[in-house]
C-alpha positions in Angstrom: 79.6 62.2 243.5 76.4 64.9 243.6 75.8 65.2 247.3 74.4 68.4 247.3 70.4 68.4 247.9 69.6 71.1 245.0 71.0 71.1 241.6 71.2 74.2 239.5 71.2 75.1 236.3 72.1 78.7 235.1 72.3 79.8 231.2 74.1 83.1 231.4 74.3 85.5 228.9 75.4 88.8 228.7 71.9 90.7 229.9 70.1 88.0 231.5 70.7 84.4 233.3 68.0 81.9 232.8 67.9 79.7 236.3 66.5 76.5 236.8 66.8 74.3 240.5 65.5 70.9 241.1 65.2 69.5 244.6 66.6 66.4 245.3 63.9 65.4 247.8 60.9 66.6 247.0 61.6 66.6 243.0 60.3 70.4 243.0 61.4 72.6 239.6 62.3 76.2 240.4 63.1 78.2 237.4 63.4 82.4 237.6 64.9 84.9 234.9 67.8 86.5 236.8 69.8 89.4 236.0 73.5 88.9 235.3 74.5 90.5 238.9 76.6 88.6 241.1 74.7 89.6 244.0 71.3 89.0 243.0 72.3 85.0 241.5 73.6 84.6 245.3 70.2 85.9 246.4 67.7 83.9 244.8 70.4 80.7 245.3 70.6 81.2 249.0 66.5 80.6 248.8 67.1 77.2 247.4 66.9 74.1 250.2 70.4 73.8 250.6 72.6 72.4 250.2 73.5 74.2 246.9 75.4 73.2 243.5 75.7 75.5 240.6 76.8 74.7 237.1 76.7 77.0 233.9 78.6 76.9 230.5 81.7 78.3 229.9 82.0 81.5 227.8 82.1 85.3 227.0 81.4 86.0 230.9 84.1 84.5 231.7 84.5 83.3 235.4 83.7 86.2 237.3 80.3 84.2 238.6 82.6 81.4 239.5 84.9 83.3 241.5 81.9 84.7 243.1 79.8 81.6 243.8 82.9 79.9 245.3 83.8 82.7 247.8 80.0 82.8 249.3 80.7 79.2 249.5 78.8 77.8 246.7 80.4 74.6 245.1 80.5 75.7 240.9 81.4 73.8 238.4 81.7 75.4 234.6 80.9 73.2 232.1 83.0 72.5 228.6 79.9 73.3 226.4 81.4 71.2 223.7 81.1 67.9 226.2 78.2 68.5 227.0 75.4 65.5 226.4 72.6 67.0 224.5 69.4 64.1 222.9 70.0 64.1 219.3 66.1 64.4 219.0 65.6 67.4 220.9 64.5 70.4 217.9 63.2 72.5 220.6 66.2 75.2 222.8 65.3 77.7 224.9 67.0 79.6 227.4 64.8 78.0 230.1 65.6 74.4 228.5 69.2 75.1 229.0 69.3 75.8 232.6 67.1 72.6 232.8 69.2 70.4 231.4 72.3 71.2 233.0 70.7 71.3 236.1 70.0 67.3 235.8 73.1 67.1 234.2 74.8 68.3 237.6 72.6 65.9 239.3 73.9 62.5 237.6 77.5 63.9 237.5 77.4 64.1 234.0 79.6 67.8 233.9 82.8 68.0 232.4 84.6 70.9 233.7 87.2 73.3 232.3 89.8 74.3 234.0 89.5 77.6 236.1 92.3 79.8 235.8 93.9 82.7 238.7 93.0 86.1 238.3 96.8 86.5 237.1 96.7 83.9 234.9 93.8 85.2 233.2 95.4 88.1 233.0 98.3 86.8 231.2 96.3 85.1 229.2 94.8 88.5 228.0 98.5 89.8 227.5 98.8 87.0 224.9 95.4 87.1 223.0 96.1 91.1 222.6 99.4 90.4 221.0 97.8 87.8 219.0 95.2 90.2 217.7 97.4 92.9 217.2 99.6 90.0 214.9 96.5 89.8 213.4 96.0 93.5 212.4 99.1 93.8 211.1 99.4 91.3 209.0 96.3 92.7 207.2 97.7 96.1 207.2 100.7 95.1 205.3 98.4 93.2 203.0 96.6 96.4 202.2 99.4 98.3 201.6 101.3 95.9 199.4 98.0 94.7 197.7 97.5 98.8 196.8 100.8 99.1 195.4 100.7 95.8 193.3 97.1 97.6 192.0 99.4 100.4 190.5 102.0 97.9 189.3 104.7 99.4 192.3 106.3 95.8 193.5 109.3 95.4 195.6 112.4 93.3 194.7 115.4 94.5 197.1 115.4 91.3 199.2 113.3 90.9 201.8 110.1 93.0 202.8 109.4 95.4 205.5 112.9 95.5 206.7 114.4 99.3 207.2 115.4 99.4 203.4 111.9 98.3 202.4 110.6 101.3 204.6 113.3 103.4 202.9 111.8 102.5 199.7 108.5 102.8 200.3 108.5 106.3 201.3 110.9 107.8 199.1 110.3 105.3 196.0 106.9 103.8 196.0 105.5 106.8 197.1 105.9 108.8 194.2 105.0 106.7 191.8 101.1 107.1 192.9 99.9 110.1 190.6 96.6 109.9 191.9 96.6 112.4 194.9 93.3 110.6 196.1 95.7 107.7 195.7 98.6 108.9 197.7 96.5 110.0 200.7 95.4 106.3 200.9 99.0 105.0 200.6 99.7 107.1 203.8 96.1 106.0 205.7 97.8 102.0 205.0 101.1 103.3 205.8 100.5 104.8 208.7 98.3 102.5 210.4 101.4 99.7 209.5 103.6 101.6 211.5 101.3 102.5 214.6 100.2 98.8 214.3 104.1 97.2 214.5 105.2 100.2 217.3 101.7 98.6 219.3 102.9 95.0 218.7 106.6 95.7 219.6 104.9 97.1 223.1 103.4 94.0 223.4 106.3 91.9 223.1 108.2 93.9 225.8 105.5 93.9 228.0 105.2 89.4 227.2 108.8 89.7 227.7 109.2 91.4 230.6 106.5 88.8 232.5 108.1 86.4 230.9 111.7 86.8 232.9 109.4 87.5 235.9 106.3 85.8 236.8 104.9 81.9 238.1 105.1 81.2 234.6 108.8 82.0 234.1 110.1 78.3 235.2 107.6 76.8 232.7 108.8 79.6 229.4 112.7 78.5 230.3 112.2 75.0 230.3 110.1 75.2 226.7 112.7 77.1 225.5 115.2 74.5 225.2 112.8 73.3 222.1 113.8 74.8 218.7 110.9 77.1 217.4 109.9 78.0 221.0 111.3 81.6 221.8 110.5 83.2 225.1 107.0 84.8 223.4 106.2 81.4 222.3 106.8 79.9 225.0 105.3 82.2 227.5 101.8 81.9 225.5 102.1 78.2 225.6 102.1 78.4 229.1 99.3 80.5 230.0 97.1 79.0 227.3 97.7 75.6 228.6 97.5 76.5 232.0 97.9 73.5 234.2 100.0 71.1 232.3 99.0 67.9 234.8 96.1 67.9 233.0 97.3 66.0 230.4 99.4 63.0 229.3 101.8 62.6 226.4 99.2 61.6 224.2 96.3 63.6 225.7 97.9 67.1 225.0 97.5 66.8 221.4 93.8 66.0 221.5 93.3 69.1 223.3 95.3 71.4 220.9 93.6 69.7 218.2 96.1 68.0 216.3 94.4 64.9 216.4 92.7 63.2 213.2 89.3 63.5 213.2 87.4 59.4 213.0 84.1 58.4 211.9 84.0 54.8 212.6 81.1 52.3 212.8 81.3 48.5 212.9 83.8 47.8 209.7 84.0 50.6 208.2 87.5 53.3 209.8 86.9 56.6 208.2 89.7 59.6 209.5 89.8 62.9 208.0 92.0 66.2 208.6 92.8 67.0 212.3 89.8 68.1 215.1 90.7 71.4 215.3 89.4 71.6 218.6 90.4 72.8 221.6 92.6 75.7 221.9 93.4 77.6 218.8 95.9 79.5 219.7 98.2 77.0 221.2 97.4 75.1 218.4 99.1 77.9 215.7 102.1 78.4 218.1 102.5 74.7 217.5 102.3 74.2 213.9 104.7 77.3 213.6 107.2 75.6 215.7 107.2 72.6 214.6 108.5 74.2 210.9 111.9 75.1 212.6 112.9 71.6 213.3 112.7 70.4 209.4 116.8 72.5 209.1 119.4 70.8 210.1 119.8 71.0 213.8 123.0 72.2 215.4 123.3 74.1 218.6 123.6 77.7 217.8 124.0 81.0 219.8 120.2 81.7 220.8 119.6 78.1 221.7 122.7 78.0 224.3 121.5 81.1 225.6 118.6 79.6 226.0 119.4 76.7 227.8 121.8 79.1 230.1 119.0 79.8 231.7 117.0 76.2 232.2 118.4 72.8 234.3 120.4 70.9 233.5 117.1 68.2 233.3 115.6 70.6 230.5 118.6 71.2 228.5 119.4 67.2 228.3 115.9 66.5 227.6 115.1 69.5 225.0 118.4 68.2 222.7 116.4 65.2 223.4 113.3 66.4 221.6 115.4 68.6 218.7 117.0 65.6 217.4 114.1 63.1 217.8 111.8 65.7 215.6 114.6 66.8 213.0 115.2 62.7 212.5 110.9 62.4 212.0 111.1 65.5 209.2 113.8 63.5 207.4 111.7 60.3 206.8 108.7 62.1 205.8 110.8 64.6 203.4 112.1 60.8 202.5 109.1 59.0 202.1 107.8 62.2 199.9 105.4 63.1 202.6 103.6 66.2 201.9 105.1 69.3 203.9 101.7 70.5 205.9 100.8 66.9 206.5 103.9 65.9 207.7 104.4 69.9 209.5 101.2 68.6 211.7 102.3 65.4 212.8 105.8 67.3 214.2 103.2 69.6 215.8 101.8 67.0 217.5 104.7 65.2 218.8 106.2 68.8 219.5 103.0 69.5 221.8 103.8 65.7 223.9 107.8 67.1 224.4 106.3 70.6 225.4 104.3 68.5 228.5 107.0 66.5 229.2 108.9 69.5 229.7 106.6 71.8 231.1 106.0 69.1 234.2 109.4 68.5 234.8 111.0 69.3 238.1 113.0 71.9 238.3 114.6 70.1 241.4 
């Protein structure tokens, strides 16, 4: 419950922080336009009839303010923006609005707060997202160089592509086919920036790696890596991304990866459409790639027993568990002539409830 006398609202942006602070007792509005330092939201806060509670949307900031606020002893909660209740006939939004309105949400309790993650956490969790961009780059970078070559009609056909004999052929085969010289210089621009790109990404990994075998998180990446499709990079960004697995249930870690169908129901009529897509992207695309390895036939191979060297014996029972269960679901879809994304999904889904049963079992 709100037991605080003054509620306060803060809409924080990058260059400014609208404030807004409504007394429980006297029903007074105090609104200022702060600047985004630390020390001068403390200031004009410790003004305020205490006691004091601060709320603000999570975003780009980040939870520096938070971190702040609590240390000078400021309860803070940061709100999920996307729960928050906003009238449906409101037109008018202004910075000054915003802080408003959160600052009478705070008051009836109405805040639905994310999760606040450790300095390291968040830190790990930066580890990840820069691997994930740097995927990201250069998956385009190959696209760019293959997508010149097709321009020319230069395609590859020795197997597959950018192994060590598809870099063989590039440069001493694909290469001279470009007659253009203007040509040739862009070939190495695309070439080049593949390679820097992959050497950048394969620094990455090591550095995920090396966390991985080493950090609060490394009880959590073992025991996820008993699942098929989970490696330790996988796994490792599952954990940070999720955070605090008690969060959850079974059934409520889907909903926040997304994965759930999206409904728009009113008296009779039950309409559901593709999944939410909320929540956390990333996790979400980890998912849905993992849950593609369990359509094979499952059988316990070198990398999984290596695996489960390093997990209990808890994890190992339940993660064969979880590999059969989801192999046995792709076959009666691929048997009922399910299509392959849809039924990819609903494996993503279950995948995400045996990833929190595992991630909150005791290692004990």
């Amino acid at each position: 419950m709100f037991t605080e006398r003054t509620s306060v609202g803060l809409d924080v942006h990058a260059r400014s922080v609208a404030a807004a602070a409504i007394d429980g007792v006297t029903g007074e509005l105090f609104q200022s336009k702060l600047t985004p330092s630390y020390a001068h939201i403390r200031s004009w806060l410790q003004g305020l009839p205490a006691p004091v509670a601060v709320t603000y949307e999570a975003g780009p900031t980040g939870f520096g303010l938070y971190r702040s606020l609590t240390d000078a002893g400021i309860r803070c909660q940061v709100a999920a923006p996307s729960k928050l209740q906003k009238p449906s006939g409101d037109r008018v939004k202004t910075d000054a609005r915003d802080a408003v309105h959160l600052a009478r949400l705070l008051r009836l309790d109405e805040i639905t707060s994310v999760a606040i993650p450790t300095v390291e956490q968040e830190a790990a969790r930066d580890l990840v997202r820069a691997r994930e961009d740097c995927r990201g780059d250069l998956m385009r970078a190959r696209h760019r160089l293959t997508k010149l070559l097709l321009r020319h009609g230069i395609v590859y056909d020795g197997g597959n592509p950018w192994t060590g004999k598809h870099d063989t052929w590039l440069r001493t085969q694909a290469l001279p086919q470009l007659i253009s010289r203007a040509t040739q210089l862009t070939f190495d621009n695309d070439y080049e920036t593949v390679r820097t790109t992959w050497a950048r990404r394969d620094r990455l990994d090591a550095a995920i790696e090396e966390m991985a075998a080493d950090s609060e998180f490394t009880p959590v990446v073992r025991r996820l890596g008993c699942l098929r499709g989970v490696s330790t990079l996988t796994g490792f960004a599952l954990a940070v991304e999720i955070g605090d697995w008690h969060r959850f249930t079974g059934r409520t870690i889907g909903t926040f990866v997304g994965l759930t169908p999206a409904e728009h129901s009113s008296g009779e009529s039950k309409n559901r459409g593709s999944i939410a897509k909320t929540g956390n992207g990333h996790a979400r695309r980890l998912l849905v790639e993992a849950a593609w390895h369990h359509r094979p036939r499952y059988s316990v191979g070198k990398t999984m027993r290596d695996r489960w060297g390093l997990a209990p014996a808890a994890a190992r029972v339940r993660g064969d568990e979880g590999n059969h269960r989801l192999h046995q679901r792709w076959v009666r879809f691929i048997d009922h002539r399910k299509r392959h994304n849809v039924a990819n999904i609903a494996i993503a889904r279950e995948l995400a409830g045996w990833c929190w049963s595992l991630a909150i079992l005791d290692d004990s």
